[in-house]
MARLUM-191920 format. One record per atom (N, C-alpha, C): residue in three letters; x, y, z. Coordinates in steps of 0.05 Angstrom, whole numbers, plus 5000, padded with zeros to 4 digits. Last residue first. Layout:
<pts>
AlaXYZ...
</pts>
This chain:
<pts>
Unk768642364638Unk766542234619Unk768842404594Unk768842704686Unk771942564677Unk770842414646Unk764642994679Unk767643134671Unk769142994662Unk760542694696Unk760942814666Unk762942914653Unk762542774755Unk762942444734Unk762542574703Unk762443294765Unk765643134760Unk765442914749Unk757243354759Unk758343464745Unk761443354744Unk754942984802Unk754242904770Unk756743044758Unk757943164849Unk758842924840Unk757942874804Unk753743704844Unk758143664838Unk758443394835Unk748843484851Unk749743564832Unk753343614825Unk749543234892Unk748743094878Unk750143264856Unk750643674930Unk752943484932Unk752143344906Unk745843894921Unk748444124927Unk750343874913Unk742343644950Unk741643624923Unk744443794914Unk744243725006Unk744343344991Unk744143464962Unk743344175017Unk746044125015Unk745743845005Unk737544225001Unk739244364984Unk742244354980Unk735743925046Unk735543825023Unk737143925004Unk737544305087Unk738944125087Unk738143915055Unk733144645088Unk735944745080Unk737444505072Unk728444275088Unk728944475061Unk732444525061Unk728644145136Unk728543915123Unk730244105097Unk730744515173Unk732444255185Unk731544075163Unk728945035155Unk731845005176Unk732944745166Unk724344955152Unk725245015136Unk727744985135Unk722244635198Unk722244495174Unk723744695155Unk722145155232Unk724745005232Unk724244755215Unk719945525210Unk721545525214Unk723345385218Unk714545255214Unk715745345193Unk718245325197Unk714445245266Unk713445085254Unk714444995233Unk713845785284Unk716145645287Unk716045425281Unk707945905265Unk711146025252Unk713445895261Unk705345585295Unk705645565272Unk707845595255Unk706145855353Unk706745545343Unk707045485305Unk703346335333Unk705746305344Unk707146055340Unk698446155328Unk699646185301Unk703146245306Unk696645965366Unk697745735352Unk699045905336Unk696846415399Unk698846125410Unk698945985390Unk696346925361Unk696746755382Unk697146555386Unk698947545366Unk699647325353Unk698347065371Unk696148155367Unk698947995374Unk698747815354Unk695048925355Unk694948565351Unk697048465358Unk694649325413Unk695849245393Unk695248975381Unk690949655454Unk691449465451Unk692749475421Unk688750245488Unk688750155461Unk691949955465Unk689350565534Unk689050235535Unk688750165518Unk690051035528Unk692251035532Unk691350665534Unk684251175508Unk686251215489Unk688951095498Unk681751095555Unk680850935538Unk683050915511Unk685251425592Unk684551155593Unk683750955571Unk682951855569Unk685651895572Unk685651595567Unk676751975575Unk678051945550Unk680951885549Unk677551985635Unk676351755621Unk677951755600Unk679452465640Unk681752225652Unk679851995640Unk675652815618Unk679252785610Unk679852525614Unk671252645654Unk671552595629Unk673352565616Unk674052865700Unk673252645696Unk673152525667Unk674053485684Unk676953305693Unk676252965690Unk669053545689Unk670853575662Unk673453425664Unk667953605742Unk665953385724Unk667953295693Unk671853905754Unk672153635772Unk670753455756Unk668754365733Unk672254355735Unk671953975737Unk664354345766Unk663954325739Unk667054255723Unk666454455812Unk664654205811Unk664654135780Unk667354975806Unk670254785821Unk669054495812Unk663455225798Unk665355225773Unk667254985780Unk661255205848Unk660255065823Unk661355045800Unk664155485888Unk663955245886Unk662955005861Unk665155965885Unk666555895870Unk666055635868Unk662156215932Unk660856285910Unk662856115879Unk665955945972Unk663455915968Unk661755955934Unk672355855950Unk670356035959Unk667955885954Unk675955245968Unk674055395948Unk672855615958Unk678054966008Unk679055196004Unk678655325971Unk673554546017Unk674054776038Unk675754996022Unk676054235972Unk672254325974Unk672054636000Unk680954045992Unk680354255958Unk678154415973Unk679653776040Unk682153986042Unk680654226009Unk676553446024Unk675353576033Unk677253796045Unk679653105990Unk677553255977Unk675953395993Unk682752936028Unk684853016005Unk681953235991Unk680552566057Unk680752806064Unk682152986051Unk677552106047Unk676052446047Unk678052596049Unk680151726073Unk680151716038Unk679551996031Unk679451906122Unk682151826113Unk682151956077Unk673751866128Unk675152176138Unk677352146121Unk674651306124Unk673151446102Unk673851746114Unk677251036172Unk677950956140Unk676051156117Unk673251216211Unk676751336202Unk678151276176Unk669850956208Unk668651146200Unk671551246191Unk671650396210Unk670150516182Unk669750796175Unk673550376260Unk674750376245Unk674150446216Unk667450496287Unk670450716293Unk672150676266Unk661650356245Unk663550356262Unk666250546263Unk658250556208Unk660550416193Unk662350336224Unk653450696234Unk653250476213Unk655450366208Unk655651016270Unk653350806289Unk653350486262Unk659451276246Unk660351246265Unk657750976267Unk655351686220Unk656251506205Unk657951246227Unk651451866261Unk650951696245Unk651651546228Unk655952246281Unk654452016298Unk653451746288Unk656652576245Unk658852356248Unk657252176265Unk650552626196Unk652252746221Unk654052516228Unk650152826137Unk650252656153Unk650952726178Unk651753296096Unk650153306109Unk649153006129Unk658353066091Unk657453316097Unk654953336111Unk657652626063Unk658852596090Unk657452866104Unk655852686010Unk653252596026Unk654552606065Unk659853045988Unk657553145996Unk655752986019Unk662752595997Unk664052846014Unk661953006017Unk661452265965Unk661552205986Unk661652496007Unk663152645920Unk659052525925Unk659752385949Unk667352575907Unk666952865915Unk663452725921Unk669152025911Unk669652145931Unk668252535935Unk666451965853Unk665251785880Unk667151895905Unk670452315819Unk667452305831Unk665552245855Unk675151935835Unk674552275837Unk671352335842Unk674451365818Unk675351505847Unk673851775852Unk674151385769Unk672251345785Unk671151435813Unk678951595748Unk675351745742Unk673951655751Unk682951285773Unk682151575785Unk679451635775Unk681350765739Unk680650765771Unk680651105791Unk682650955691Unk680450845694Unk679550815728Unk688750975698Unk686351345704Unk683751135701Unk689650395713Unk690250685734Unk688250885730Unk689350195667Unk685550125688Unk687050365714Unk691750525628Unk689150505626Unk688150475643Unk696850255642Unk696750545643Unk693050585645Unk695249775637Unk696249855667Unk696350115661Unk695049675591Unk692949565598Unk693049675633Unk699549905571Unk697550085567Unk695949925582Unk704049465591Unk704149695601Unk701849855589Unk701749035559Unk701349005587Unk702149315599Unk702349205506Unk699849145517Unk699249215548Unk708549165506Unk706849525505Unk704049495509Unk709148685517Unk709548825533Unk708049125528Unk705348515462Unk705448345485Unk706448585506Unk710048775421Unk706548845427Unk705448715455Unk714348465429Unk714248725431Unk711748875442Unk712247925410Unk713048035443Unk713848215449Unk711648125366Unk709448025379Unk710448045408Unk717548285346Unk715548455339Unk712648435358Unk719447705358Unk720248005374Unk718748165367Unk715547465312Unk717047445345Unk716747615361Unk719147665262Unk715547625275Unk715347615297Unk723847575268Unk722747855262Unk720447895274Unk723547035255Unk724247135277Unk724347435289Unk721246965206Unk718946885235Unk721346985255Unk724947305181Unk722747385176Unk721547225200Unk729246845185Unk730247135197Unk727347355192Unk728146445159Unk727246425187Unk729246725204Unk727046735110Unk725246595129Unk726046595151Unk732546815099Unk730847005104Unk727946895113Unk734246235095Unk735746515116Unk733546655118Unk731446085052Unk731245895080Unk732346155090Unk733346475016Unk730846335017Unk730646235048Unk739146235007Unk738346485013Unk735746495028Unk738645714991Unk739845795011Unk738246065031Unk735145844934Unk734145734955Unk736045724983Unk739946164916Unk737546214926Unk736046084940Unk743345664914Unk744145874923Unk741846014930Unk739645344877Unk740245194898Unk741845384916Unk739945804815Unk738145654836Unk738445594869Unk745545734817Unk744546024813Unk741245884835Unk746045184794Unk747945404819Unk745945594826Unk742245154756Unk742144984775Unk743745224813Unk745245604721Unk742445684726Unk741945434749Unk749945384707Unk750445624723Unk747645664738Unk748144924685Unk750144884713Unk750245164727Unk745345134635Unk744544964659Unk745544994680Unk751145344612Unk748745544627Unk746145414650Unk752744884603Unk754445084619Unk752645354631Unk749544704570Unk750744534590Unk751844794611Unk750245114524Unk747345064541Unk748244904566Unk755445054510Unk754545294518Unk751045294534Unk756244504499Unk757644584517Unk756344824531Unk752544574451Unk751544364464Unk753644484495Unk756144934424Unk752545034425Unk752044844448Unk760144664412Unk760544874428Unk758344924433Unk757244204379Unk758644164399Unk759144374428Unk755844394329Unk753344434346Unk754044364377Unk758544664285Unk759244784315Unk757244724339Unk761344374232Unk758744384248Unk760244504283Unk763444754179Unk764244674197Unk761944644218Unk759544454107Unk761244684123Unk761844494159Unk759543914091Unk759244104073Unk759944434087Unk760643284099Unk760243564113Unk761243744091Unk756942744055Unk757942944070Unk757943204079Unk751942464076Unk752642594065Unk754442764074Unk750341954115Unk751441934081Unk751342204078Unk751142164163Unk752341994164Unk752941954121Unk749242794184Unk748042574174Unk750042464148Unk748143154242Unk750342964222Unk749142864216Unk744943784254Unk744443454258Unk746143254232Unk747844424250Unk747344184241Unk746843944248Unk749645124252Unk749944864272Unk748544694244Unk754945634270Unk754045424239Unk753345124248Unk754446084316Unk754245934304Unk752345744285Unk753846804324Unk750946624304Unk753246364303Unk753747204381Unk754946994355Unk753146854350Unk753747824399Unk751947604397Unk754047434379Unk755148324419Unk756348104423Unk755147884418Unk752748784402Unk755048754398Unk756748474405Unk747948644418Unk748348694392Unk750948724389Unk744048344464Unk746448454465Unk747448444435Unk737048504479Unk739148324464Unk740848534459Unk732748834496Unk735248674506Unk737548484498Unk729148834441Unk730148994461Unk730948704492Unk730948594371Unk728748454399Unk730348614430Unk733748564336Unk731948764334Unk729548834360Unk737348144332Unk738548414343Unk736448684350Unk734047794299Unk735547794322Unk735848014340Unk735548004247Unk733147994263Unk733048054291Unk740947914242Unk739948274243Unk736748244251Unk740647424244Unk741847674266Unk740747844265Unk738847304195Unk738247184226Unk738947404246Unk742547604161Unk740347584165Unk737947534188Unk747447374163Unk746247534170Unk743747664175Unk746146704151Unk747446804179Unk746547134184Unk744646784104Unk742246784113Unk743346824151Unk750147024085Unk747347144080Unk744947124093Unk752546504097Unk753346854100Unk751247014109Unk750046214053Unk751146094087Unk750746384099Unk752046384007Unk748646344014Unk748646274043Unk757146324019Unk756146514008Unk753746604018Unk756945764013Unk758045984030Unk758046284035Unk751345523979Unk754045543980Unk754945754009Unk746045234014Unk747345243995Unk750445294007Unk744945034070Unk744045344063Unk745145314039Unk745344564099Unk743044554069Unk743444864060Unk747544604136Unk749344394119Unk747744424094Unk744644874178Unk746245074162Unk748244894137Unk740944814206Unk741044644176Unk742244814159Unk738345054244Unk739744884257Unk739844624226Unk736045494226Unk738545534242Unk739945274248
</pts>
C-alpha cells in the first residue's frame, strides 16, 4: 500500500488498488460505499515519480483524526470529572438519607420495644398488687410510691376488671400474643440501613475535590496546550 510508485504500469496500479479494497470491504464495519484507496509512496529522490503521491492528504487525514480523537478525549475527561463528583454527591444524600431513616426506626423500634415490656410487667404487677394488701404496699413503697403504681395500674386494672371471670385466660393469652406482635414489630421496624462512615465519608470528598480542583483543571492547561500547538502548526 504504501509502494504504489513500484506497482508497475497504471493499469497494474488499478488492479492491485482494487483489489485491496475489495479485501478491505470484506471486514464487518467498514463503510463500502465510501472508502478511498489513496496512491501513497516514500519519495525517493533518484527516481523518478512515476504516478501521483497522495501520502500528503493521508498525512493531513491522520493529523486531523488525532486532533479530533485528542478533542474527543480531553471532552470526556470533562465529562468524567462532572459525573464524579455528581456520583460522591449522590453518595451523600443517599447516606444522610439512611442516617435519618436510621434515627427514625431506631425510635420507632425502642417505643414498641418499651410497650412489650411495659405490658407484661404491668399485667404481673397487677397480679402480684392484687394479692398484696395496700397496707403492705403503702409500709414498703410509701404514700407517694404507692400512688405512683395504682397510677401506672390503672389502665390494666380498668381491662382485667372488665373481663368476665371465666374470660380471663383467653384475655391473658390475648395480652401474651400481643406481646410477641409488638416484639416482632420492633425488631422489624429497627432494621438499620448501611451508612457510610466517617472516613469513608471523608474519603469520597477527598476525591471529589482532587478531582474538581487538580484533574479538571489539568484538562483546561492540557485544553490550552493543545490549541496553542495546533495554531503554531497552522501558521507553520
Amino acid at each position: 500500500m504504501s509502494k504504489a510508485d513500484e506497482a508497475g504500469h497504471e493499469s497494474d496500479r488499478q488492479r492491485v488498488m482494487m483489489q485491496i479494497v475489495q479485501e478491505l470491504c470484506k471486514r464487518p464495519g467498514l463503510n463500502r460505499t465510501g472508502f478511498d484507496m489513496p496512491t501513497i509512496y516514500i519519495p525517493n529522490p533518484t527516481k523518478p515519480n512515476r504516478c501521483v503521491n497522495q501520502i500528503e492528504e493521508v498525512c493531513k487525514d491522520v493529523e486531523k483524526t488525532i486532533n479530533q480523537t485528542i478533542q474527543n478525549t480531553l471532552n470526556t475527561l470533562e465529562k468524567d470529572c462532572e459525573k464524579i463528583g455528581a456520583l460522591v454527591d449522590e453518595a451523600i444524600w443517599k447516606d444522610n438519607g439512611a442516617k435519618s431513616s436510621n434515627y427514625r426506626a431506631f425510635f420507632r423500634g425502642g417505643l414498641l420495644y418499651i410497650l412489650s415490656i411495659t405490658l407484661p410487667l404491668a399485667l404481673m404487677l397487677n397480679l402480684v398488687v392484687g394479692v398484696v394488701s395496700d397496707q403492705f404496699l403503702k409500709a414498703n413503697l410509701g404514700p407517694n410510691g404507692f400512688e405512683t403504681l395504682k397510677l401506672y395500674l390503672a389502665p390494666v386494672r380498668t381491662f382485667w376488671r372488665g373481663v368476665p371471670e371465666e374470660h380471663q385466660i383467653y384475655a391473658g393469652v390475648f395480652l401474651i400474643l400481643l406481646t410477641f406482635v409488638m416484639v416482632f414489630l420492633a425488631r422489624a421496624s429497627s432494621k438499620l440501613s448501611p451508612t457510610l462512615s466517617r472516613k469513608q465519608k471523608r474519603s469520597l470528598l477527598d476525591k471529589q475535590e482532587y478531582v474538581q480542583s487538580v484533574v479538571k483543571a489539568k484538562k483546561k492547561t492540557l485544553y490550552t496546550e493543545y490549541l496553542q500547538q495546533t495554531v503554531s502548526d497552522h501558521d507553520l
